[in-house]
N, C-alpha and C positions, 0 to 999 in steps of 0.2 A: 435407748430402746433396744429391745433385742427377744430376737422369734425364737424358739425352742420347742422344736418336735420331739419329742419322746417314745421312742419305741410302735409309732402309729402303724397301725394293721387295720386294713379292710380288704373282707374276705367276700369276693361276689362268684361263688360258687368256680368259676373258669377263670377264672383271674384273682390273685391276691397282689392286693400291696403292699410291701413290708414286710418284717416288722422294720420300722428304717426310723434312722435318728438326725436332726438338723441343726446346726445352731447358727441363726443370724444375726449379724451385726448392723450399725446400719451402713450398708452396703445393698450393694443391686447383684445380687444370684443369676445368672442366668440359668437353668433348666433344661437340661438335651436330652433328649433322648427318642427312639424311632416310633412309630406309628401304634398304642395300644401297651405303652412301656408305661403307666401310669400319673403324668404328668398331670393335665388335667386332672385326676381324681383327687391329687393332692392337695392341688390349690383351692379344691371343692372340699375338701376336708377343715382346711384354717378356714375358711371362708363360715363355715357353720351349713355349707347346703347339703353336705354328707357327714353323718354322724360316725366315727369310727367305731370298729368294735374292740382294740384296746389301743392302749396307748394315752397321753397326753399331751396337749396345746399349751404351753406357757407364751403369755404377751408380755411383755415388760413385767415379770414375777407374778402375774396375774393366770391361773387355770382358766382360758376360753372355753375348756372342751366341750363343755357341755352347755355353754351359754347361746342364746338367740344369737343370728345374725347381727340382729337389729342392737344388739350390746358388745358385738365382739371389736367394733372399733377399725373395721376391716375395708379397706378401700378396692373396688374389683372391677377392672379395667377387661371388658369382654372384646372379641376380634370381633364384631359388629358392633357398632355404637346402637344405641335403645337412645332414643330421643322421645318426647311427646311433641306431637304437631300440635296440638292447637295450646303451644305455649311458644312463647319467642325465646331468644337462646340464655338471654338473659333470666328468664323465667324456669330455662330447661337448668339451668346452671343452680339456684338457687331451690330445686326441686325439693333436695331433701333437708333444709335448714326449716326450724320452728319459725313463725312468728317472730316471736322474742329474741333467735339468733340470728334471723334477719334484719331487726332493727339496732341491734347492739353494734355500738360505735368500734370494737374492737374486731368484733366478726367483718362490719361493713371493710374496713381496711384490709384484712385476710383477703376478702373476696377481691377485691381491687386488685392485688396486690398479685393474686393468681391468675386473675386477666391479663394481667400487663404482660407477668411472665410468658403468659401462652399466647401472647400476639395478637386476642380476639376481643379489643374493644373496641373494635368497628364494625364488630357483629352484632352486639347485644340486642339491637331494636328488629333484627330479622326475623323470618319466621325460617325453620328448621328444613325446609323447602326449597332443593336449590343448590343447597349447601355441598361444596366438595366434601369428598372423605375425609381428607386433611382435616378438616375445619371441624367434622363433627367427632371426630376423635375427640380432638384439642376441647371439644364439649366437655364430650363424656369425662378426659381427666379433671377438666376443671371441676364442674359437679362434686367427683369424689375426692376432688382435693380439699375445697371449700368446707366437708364434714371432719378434717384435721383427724384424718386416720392416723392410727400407730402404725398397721401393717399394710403394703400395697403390694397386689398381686394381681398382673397385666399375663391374660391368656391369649400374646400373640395378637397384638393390638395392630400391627403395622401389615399385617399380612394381606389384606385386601386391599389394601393400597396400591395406586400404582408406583413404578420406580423411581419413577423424581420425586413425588410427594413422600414416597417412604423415605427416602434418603434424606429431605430438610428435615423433616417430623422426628427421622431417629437423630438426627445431631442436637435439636431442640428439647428432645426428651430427654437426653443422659443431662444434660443442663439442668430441668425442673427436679429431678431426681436426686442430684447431686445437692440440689439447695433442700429438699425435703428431708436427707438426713433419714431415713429410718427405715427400717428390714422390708427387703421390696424382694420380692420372687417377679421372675420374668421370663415367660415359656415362648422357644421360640423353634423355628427348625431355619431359619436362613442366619447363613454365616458373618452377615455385615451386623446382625443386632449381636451375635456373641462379642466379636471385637467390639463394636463401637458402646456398649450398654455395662459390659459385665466390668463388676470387680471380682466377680469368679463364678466359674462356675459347678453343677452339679449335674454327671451324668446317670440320668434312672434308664434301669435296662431290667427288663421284667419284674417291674415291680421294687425293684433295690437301687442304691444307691451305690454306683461302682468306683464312683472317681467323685473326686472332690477337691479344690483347690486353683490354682491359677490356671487360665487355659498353656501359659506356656512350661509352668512345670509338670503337668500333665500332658504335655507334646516331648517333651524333654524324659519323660518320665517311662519312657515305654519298654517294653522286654519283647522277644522274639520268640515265639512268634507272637501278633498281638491278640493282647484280650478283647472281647467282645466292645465294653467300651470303647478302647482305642479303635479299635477299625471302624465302629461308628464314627468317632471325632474325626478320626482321616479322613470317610469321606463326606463330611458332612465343611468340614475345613482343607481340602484338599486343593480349590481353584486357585487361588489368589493369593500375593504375598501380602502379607500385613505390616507395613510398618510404623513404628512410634518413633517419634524424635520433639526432639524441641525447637524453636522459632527460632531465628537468631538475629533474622535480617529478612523487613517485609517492605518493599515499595516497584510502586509503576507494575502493580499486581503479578509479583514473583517474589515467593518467597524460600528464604535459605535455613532449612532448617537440622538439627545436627543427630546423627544417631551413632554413637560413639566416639570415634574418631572421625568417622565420613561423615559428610556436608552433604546433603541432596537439595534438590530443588521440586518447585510444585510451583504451578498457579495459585494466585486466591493471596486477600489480605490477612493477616493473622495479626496477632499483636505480638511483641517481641516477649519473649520467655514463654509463651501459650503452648502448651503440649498438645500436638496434634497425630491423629492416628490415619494413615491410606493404605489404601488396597491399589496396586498394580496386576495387572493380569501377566500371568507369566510370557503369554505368546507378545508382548511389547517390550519384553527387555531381548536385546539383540546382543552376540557375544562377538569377540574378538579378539585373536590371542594377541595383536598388534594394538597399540592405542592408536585412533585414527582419530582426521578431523571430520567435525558431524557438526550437526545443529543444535544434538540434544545437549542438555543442561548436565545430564548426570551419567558418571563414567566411576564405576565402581572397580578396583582393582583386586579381583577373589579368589580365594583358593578352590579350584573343583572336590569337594570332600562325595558326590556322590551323581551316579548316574542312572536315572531311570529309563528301562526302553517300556514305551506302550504300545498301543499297535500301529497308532499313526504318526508318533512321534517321537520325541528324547524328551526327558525332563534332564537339565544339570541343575544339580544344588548345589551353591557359593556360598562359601561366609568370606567376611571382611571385618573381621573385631565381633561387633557385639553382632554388627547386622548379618541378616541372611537373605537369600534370595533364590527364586527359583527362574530358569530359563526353560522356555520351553521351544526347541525347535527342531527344524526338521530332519529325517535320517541320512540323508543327504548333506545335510550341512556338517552335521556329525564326524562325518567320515573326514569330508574335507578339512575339518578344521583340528581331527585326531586324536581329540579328546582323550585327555584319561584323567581317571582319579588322580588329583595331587597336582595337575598343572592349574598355574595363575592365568586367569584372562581377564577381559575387561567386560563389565555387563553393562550396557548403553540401554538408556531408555529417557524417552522427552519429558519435562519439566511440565505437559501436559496430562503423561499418562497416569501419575497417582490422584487417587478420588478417595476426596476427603470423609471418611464415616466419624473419626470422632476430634472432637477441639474442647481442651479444657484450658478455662484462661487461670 
């Protein structure tokens, strides 16, 4: 399967889109870009709700451009869930199958098959009344998964959500996603669905497409001064360290998992070799140009390669092999501890404070 934008322009008088060009795989895109930068209109464009005035749509070698919604094969996952009350969820789910796709014994199984995955077959006999946000998401994909779309395109689905249900929801969804297999667009503005969802993404900034490719060769990629993309992606990914590594060792719920050469640790059961992605907040890794004895699990030994002053604080940026890190603390400590570019110290932080966004087994 594979999405292919072609030169697509729409022109609304005060705003144009394009002319801009895409090619997906199947893979999960994610979408950035600031408030009025044309993201939504694009997803309105594959979708069939907007007709573009040139350009063209290819789906799997097929021209959608000019086809009905209703034929273009398009799965559209809205930041409110659209439920019908006086159907139960079971009923909401199987809304848009025929008859005949209904009873067919291979469809029946699909649909099972998409419940199980999305956790809600202990909802089915409810009425839509009641129901967390969580859960009626997990509707809404089920619904347009059950119609075995080519393309799926989610505007920002997790946003109304609150913080804990967004956090299981987004770990559960790069899961269903990854088993779907095919060109998925994903519009987002918070920093935990770019790590945890994307296999890359794409930044639109009035209308064009600026950057394109992994988020970290795209961090890694920048010139000075920066371009209008990058200083959106800074501060749109500026809070928190992100790190991946792999399992190596999970029991009596702590596990040891590896990102280069360093071993760190985290709460939480994983499965051994499962690749896992966390976020630490910088102001929880503590420095120390001395190694000392602590509680915490993880004692990174890094070179200061750079120092930021803000108004209320220091940032120091570490690397230690593959890994990087940022510390954030106070001006005061700063001083004390004399910091300069090119000294090693230690970056300490508990085996509690990274928080799990993404797990692939």
């Amino acid at each position: 399967m594979t999405l292919e934008i072609l030169d697509i322009l729409k022109n609304f008088g005060h705003f144009t889109l394009g002319p801009l060009s895409l090619k997906i795989e199947k893979e999960v895109m994610v979408i950035l870009g600031p408030t009025g930068s044309g993201k939504t209109t694009l997803i309105n464009l594959i979708a069939g709700i907007l007709k573009p005035d040139n350009g063209r749509i290819i789906s799997d070698g097929i021209d959608i451009t000019d086809k009905e919604i209703e034929s273009r094969k398009v799965g559209y996952v809205f930041q409110d869930p659209i439920l019908f009350p006086h159907f139960d969820v079971y009923g909401n789910i199987l809304f848009g199958l025929r008859r005949k796709e209904r009873e067919n014994t291979e469809r029946r199984t699909l649909v099972r098959k998409i419940i199980d995955d999305l956790g809600i077959g202990h909802l089915l006999k409810r009425s839509v009344d009641g129901l967390s946000g969580g859960e009626m998401q997990k509707i809404s994909l089920a619904r347009m998964l059950v119609l075995s779309p080519k393309i799926i395109l989610l505007d920002e689905p997790l946003s109304h959500l609150d913080a804990s249900t967004r956090d299981k929801l987004r770990i559960e969804l790069r899961s269903i996603l990854r088993k779907q297999r095919l060109p998925t667009i994903y519009v987002t503005h918070f920093e935990e669905d770019i790590y945890a969802l994307s296999d890359s993404i794409a930044i639109l900034n009035n209308g064009k497409i600026e950057e394109r490719g992994k988020i970290e060769q795209i961090l890694n990629s920048n010139t000075t001064p920066l371009s209008a993309s990058h200083s959106f992606l800074y501060t749109v990914t500026s809070g928190d360290n992100y790190i991946s590594g792999k399992v190596i060792n999970s029991e009596n719920d702590l596990a040891a998992f590896k990102v280069g050469s360093n071993i760190l640790y985290t709460v939480g059961k994983f499965s051994p070799e499962s690749r896992i992605g966390v976020m630490v907040k910088r102001e929880d890794i503590i420095i120390s140009r001395d190694k000392i004895k602590t509680s915490a699990r993880n004692m990174v030994y890094a070179e200061v390669v750079d120092i930021i002053h803000t108004s209320n604080a220091v940032d120091i940026y570490l690397k230690s092999g593959e890994l990087k890190l940022i510390s954030r603390i106070t001006k005061n400590a700063t001083e004390e501890l004399a910091i300069v570019i090119g000294n090693h110290v230690y970056a300490i932080f508990k085996a509690s404070a990274p928080h799990l966004i993404r797990e692939e087994i």
